[in-house]
C-alpha positions as CSV (number, residue, x, y, z in Angstrom):
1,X,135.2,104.3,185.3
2,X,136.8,100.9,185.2
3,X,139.7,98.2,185.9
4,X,141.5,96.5,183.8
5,X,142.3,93.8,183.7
6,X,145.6,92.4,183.7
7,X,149.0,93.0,182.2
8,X,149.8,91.2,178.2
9,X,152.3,89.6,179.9
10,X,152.4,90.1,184.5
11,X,152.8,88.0,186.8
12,X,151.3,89.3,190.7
13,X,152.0,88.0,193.7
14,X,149.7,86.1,195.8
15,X,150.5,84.3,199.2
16,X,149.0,82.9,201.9
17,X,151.5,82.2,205.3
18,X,150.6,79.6,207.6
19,X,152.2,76.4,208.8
20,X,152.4,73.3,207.3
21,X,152.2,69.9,208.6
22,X,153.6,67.3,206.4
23,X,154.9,67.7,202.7
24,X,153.0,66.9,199.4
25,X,153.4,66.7,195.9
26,X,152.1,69.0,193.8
27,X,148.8,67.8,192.1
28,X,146.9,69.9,189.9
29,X,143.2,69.8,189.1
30,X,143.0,72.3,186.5
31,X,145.3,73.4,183.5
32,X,143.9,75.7,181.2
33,X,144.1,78.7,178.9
34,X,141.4,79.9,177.0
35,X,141.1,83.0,174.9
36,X,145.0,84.1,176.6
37,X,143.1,83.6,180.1
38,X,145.5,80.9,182.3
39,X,144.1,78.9,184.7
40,X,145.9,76.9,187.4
41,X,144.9,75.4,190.5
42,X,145.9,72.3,192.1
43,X,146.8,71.3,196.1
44,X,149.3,69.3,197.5
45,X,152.2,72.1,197.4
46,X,154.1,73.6,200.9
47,X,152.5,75.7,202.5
48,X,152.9,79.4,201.4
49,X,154.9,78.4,198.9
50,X,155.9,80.4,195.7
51,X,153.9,78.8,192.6
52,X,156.0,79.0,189.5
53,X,154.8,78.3,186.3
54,X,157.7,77.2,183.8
55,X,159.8,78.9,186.5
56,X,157.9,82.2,186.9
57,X,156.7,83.2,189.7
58,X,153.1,82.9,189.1
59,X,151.6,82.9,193.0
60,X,151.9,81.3,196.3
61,X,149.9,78.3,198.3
62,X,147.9,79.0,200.9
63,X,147.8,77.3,204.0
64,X,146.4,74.2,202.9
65,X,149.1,74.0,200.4
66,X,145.1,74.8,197.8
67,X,146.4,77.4,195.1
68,X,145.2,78.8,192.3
69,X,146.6,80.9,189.7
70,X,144.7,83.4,187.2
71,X,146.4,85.1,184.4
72,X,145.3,87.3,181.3
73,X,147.3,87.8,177.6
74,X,149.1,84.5,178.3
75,X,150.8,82.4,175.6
76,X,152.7,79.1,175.3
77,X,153.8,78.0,172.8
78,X,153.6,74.3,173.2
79,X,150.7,74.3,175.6
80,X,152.5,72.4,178.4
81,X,153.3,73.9,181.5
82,X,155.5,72.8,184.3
83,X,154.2,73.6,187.5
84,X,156.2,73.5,191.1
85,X,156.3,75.0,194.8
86,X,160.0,74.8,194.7
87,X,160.1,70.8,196.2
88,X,157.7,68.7,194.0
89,X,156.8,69.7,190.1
90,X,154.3,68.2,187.6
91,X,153.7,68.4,184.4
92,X,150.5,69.4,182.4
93,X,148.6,69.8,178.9
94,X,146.4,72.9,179.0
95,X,143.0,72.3,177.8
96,X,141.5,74.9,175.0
97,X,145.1,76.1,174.2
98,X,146.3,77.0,171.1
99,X,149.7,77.0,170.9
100,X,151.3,80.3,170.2
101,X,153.7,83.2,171.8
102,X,155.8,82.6,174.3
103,X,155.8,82.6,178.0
104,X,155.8,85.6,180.6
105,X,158.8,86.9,181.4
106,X,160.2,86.4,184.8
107,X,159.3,89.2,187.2
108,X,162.4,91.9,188.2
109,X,164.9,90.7,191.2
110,X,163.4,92.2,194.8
111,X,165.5,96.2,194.9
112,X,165.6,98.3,198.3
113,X,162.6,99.8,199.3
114,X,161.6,102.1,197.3
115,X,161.4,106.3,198.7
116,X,158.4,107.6,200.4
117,X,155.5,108.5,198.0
118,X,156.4,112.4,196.6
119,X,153.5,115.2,196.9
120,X,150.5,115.3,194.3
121,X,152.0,117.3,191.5
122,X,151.4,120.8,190.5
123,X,148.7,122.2,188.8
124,X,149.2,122.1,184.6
125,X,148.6,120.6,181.6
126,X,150.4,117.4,182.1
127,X,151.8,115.8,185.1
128,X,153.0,112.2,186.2
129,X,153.1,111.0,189.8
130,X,153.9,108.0,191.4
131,X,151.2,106.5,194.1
132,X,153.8,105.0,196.2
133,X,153.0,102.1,198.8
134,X,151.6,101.8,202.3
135,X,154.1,100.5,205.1
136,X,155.3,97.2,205.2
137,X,154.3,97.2,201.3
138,X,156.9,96.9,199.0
139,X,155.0,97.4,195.4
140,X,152.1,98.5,194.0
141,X,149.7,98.7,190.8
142,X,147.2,100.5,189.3
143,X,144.0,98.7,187.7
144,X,141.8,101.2,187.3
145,X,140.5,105.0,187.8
146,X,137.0,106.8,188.2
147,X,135.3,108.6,185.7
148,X,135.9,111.9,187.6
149,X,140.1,110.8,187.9
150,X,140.7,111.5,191.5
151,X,140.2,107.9,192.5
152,X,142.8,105.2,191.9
153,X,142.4,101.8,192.9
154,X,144.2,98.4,192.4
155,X,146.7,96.4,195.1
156,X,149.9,96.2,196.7
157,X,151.8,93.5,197.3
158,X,155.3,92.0,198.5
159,X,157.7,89.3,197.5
160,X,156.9,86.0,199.1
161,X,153.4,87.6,200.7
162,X,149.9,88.8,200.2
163,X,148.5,91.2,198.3
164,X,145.6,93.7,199.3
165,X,143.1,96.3,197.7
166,X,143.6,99.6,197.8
167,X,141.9,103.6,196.9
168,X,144.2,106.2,196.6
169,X,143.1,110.2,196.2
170,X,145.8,112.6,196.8
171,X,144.3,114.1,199.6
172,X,143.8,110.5,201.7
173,X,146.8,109.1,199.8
174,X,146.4,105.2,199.7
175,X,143.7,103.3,202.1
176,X,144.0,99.8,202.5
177,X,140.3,98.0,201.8
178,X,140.7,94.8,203.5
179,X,139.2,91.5,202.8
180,X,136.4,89.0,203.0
181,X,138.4,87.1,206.5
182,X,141.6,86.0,204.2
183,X,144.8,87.5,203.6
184,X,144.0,88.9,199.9
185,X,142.2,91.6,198.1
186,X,142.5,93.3,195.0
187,X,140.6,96.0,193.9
188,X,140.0,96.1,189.8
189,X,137.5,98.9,189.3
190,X,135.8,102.1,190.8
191,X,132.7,104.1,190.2
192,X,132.2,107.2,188.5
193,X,132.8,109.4,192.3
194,X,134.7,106.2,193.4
195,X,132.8,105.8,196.2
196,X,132.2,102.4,195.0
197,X,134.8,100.1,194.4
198,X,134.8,96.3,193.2
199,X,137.4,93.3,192.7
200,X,138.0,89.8,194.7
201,X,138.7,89.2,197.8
202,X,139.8,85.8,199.8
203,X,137.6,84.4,202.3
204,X,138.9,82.4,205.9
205,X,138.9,79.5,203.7
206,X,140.8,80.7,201.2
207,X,138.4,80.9,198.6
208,X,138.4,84.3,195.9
209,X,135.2,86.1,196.4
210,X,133.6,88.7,194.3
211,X,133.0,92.1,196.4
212,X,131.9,95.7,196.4
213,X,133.4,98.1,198.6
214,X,131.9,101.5,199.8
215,X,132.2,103.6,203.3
216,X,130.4,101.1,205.1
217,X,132.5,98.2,204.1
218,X,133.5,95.0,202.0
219,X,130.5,92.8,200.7
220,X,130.8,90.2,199.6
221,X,128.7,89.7,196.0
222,X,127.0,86.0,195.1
223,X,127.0,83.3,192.7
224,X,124.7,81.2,191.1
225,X,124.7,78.7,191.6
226,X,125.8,79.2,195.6
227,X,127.7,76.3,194.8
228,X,130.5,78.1,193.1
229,X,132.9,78.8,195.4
230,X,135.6,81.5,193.4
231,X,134.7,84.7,192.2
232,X,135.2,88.0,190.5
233,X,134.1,91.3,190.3
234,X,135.8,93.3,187.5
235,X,134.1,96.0,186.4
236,X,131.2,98.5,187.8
237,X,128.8,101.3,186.1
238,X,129.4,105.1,186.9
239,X,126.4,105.4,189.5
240,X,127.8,102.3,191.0
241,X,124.7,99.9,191.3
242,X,125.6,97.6,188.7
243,X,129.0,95.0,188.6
244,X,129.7,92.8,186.0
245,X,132.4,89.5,186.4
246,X,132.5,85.9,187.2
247,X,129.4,84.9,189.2
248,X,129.3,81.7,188.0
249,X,126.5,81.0,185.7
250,X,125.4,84.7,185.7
251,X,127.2,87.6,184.1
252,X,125.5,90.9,186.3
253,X,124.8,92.1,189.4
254,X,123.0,94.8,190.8
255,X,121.6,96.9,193.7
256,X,117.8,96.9,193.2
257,X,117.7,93.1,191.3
258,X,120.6,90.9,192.2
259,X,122.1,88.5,190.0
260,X,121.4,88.3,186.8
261,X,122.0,85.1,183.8
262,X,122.5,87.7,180.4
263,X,123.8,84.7,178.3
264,X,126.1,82.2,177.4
265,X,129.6,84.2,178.2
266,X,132.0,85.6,180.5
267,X,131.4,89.3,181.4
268,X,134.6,91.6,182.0
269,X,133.1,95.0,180.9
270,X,130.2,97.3,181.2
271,X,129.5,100.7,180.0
272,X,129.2,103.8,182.3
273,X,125.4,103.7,182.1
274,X,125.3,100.1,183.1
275,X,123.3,99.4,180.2
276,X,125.4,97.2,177.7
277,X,128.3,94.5,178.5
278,X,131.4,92.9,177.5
279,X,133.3,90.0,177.5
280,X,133.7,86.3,175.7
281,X,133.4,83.3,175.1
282,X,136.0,82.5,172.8
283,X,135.4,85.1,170.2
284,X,134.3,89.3,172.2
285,X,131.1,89.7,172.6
286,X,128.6,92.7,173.2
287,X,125.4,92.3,175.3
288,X,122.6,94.3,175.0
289,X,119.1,93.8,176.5
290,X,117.6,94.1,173.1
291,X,119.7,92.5,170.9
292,X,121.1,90.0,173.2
293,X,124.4,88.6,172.8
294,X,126.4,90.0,169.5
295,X,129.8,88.0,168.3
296,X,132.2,91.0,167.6
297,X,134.3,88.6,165.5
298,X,138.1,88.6,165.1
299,X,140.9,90.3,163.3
300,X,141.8,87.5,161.7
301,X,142.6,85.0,164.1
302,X,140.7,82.6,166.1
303,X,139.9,84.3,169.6
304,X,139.2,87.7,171.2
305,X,138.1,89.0,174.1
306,X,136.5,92.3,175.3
307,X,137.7,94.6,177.9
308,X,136.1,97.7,178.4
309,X,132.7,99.8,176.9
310,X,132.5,103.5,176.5
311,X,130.3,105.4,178.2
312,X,126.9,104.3,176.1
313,X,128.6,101.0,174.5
314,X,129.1,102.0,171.2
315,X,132.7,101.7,171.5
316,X,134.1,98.3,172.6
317,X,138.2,97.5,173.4
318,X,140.2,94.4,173.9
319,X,142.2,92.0,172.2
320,X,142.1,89.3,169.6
321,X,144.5,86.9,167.7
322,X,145.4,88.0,164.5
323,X,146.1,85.5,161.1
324,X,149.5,85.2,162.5
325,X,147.9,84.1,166.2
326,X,149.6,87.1,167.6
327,X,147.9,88.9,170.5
328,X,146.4,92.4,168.7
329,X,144.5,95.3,170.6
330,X,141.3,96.1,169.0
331,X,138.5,99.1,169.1
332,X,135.3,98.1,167.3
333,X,132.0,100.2,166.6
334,X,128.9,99.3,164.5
335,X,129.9,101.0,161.8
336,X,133.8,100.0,161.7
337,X,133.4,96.4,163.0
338,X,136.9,95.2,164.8
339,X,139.8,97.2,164.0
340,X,143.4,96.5,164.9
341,X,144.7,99.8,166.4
342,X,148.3,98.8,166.5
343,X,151.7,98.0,168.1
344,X,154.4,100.2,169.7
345,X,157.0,98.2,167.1
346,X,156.5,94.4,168.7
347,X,154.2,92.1,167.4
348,X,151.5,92.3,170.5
349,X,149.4,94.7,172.3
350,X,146.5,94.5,174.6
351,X,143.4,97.3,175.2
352,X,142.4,97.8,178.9
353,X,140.4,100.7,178.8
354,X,138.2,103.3,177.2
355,X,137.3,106.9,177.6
356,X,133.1,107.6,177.8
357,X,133.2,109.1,174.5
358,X,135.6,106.5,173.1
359,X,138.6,108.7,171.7
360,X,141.1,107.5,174.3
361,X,142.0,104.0,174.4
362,X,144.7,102.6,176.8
363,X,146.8,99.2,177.1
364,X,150.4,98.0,177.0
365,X,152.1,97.1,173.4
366,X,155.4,95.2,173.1
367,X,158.2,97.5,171.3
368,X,159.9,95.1,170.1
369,X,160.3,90.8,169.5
370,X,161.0,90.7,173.1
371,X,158.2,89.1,175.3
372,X,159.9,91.9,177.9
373,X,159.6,94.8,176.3
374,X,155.9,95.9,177.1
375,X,155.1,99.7,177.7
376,X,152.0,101.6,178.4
377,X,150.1,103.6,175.3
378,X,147.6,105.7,174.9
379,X,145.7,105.7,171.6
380,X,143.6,108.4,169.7
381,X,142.1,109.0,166.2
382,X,144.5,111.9,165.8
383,X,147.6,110.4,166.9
384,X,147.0,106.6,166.5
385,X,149.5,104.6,169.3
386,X,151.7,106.1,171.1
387,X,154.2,105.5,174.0
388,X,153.0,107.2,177.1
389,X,156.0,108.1,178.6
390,X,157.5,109.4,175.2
391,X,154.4,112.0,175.4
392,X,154.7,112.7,178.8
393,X,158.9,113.1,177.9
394,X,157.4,115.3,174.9
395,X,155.4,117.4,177.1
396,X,157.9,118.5,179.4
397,X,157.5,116.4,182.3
398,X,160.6,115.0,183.9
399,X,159.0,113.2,186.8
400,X,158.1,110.2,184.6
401,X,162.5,110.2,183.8
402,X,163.9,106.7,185.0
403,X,160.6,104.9,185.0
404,X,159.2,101.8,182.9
405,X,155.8,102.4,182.7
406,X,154.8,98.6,181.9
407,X,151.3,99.6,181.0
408,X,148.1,102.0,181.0
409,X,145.2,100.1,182.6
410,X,142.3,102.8,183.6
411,X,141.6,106.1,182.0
412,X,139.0,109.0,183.2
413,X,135.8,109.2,181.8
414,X,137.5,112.8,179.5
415,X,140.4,111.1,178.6
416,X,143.2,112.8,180.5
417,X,143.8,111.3,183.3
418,X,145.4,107.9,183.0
419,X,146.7,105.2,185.4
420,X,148.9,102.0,185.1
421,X,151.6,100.4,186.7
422,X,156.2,100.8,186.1
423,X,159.2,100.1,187.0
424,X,160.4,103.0,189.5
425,X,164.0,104.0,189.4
426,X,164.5,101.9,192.5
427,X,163.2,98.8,190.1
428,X,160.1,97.9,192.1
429,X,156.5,97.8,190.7
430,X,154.6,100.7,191.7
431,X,151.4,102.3,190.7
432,X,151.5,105.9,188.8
433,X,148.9,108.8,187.5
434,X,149.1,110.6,184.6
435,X,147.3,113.6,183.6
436,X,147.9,114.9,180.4
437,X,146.1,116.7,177.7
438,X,144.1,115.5,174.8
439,X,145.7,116.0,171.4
């Protein structure tokens, strides 16, 4: 059914290799984070070089020494960043920031290669499997899952290189998409089959481009104006004709009517039927074609965002500052308005993803004060949140033993199959799938 978006707090890796002829400083020419969305880009920096962000690794420089640098569920706390390629640094304020959290924390040192990808698992009630990589690959994460479950997409990547989209289903096992003439893809979202996927691409120039995937290829999707030269595509409806993201100055596309201007806000969502979406624009907001855009409010604090829709978009997901400007994960109807749905013990936690019915919410909660201690949940009426892995543990299922599961971004239009990204118990990042039953 859907993507998701990003991790509360991930960094990815993003590189571009080519030579360079003469060194730089590092200039930048945007600094901002709005609504826990980080933007950097700038030029100047070494070709291919690592971007870090207060000393994170953030993403790399292309060729030009042009980067730019996209993060969701970001804090700082004093809304100044240092940015460097590892030879030149600056310093910058980010515009729209509120200052609040703390930053990412760094990403886990580079392990052996992890084993060969293990068989799909056995029939049952529950089961956890990890996706594995394609050669020369040496991670991998899941963003999201089609409504049916037997489609995974999202990237893989490796340390000091570039990243690419890919579909997984356990009888193809991982298929590397491609891209749009670059050296970058990720894929963020599939439709209800998975025959059609969507997420961003880079171009020859080195540009991010929105795209749709099916058998016959990458396209490449449009803005408006043409002028805009970086895009997304983040989410798609079931029957696949309909992809919501940033297009610029309009919010959908589809088959039959191209791009279309719903509003004033960022689109990240859209419900299976296509028919209402999500997104911001500084507080989450719900878009219908009758009632135009709705503000879904807050939980207290000053921003939120919307993630995901379920299948008729009655149920919306995301997350939202509270009083306290911490990061909350939120599930709001008509009837309920926003509700916080809870932490796995830590004072943050961030909604990806929705089942069609709405009963099965996933994400990633902190389980303790420590910016590093984010796991995957899964969330129902019944149960409230809970640690994935502990229910998998609690179910019998010993595959999952070892693992980090960092977080839970995609779930199946019934609810029991769920994907996400860990730590594997050679500590890379690699993509997983869950199936387990609802309570």
């Amino acid at each position: 059914m859907r993507r998701t978006v990003r991790a509360l707090l991930l960094g990815s890796v993003v590189v571009l290799v080519a030579a360079q002829a003469a060194a730089a400083a590092i200039s930048l020419t945007r600094a901002q984070l709005k609504a826990g969305e980080l933007r950097v880009e700038g030029q100047g920096a070494r070709p291919a070089a690592t971007i870090t962000i207060d000393g994170v690794a953030m993403g790399n420089a292309s060729s030009t020494g042009s980067f730019s640098i996209r993060r969701t569920g970001f804090n700082s706390p004093t809304c100044k960043i240092t940015v460097s390629d590892g030879t030149s640094s600056t310093q910058a304020t980010l515009s729209d920031c509120t200052p609040a959290g703390s930053p990412p924390p760094p990403p886990p040192p580079p392990p052996p290669p992890p084993p060969p990808p293990p068989p799909p698992p056995p029939a049952g009630p529950a089961s956890f499997q990890a996706l594995g990589v394609l050669p020369g690959w040496s991670q991998s994460q899941a963003w999201g899952v089609s409504a049916d479950g037997a489609v995974v997409v999202g990237q893989l990547s490796r340390l000091g290189s570039d990243t690419r989209g890919f579909r997984w289903t356990a009888s193809g096992g991982m298929q590397d998409l491609g891209t749009l003439g670059g050296a970058n893809s990720e894929a963020f979202a599939a439709s209800g089959d998975g025959s059609a996927i969507i997420g961003r691409a880079s171009t020859a120039s080195g540009n991010y481009r929105p795209f749709r995937w099916t058998v016959a290829g990458m396209q490449e999707l449009p803005s408006s104006p043409p002028e805009f030269v970086s895009g997304d595509a983040l989410d798609v409806s079931t029957d696949g004709s309909a992809v919501v993201g940033l297009f610029g100055f309009a919010e959908r596309w589809t088959v039959g009517g191209g791009l279309e201007d719903l509003g004033s806000f960022s689109s990240r969502g859209i419900s299976s039927d296509g028919r209402v979406v999500v997104g911001n624009n500084g507080h989450a907001v719900r878009w219908t074609s009758t009632g135009g855009v709705q503000d879904l409010g807050t939980v207290g604090g000053t921003e939120s965002f919307a993630d995901d829709a379920s299948g008729d978009g009655s149920v919306v997901v995301g997350q939202s500052r509270n009083s306290g400007q911490f990061w909350k994960a939120f599930r709001w109807t008509a009837g309920t308005g926003m509700r916080d749905i809870g932490t796995l013990g830590g004072p943050m936690a961030a909604a990806y993803n929705i089942s069609d019915d709405g009963s099965v919410v996933v994400g990633r909660a902190l389980t303790s004060s420590s910016s590093a201690s984010d796991r995957a949940f899964r969330w129902t009426p019944q149960k409230g949140m809970q640690n994935l892995q502990s229910v998998l543990q609690g179910l019998g299922v010993t595959s999952v033993n070892g693992w980090i599961l960092l977080g839970a971004t995609g779930v199946s239009a019934d609810g029991t199959v769920i994907v996400g990204e860990g730590i594997n118990p050679a500590k890379e990042r690699e993509a997983f799938r869950a199936v387990l039953p609802l309570p």
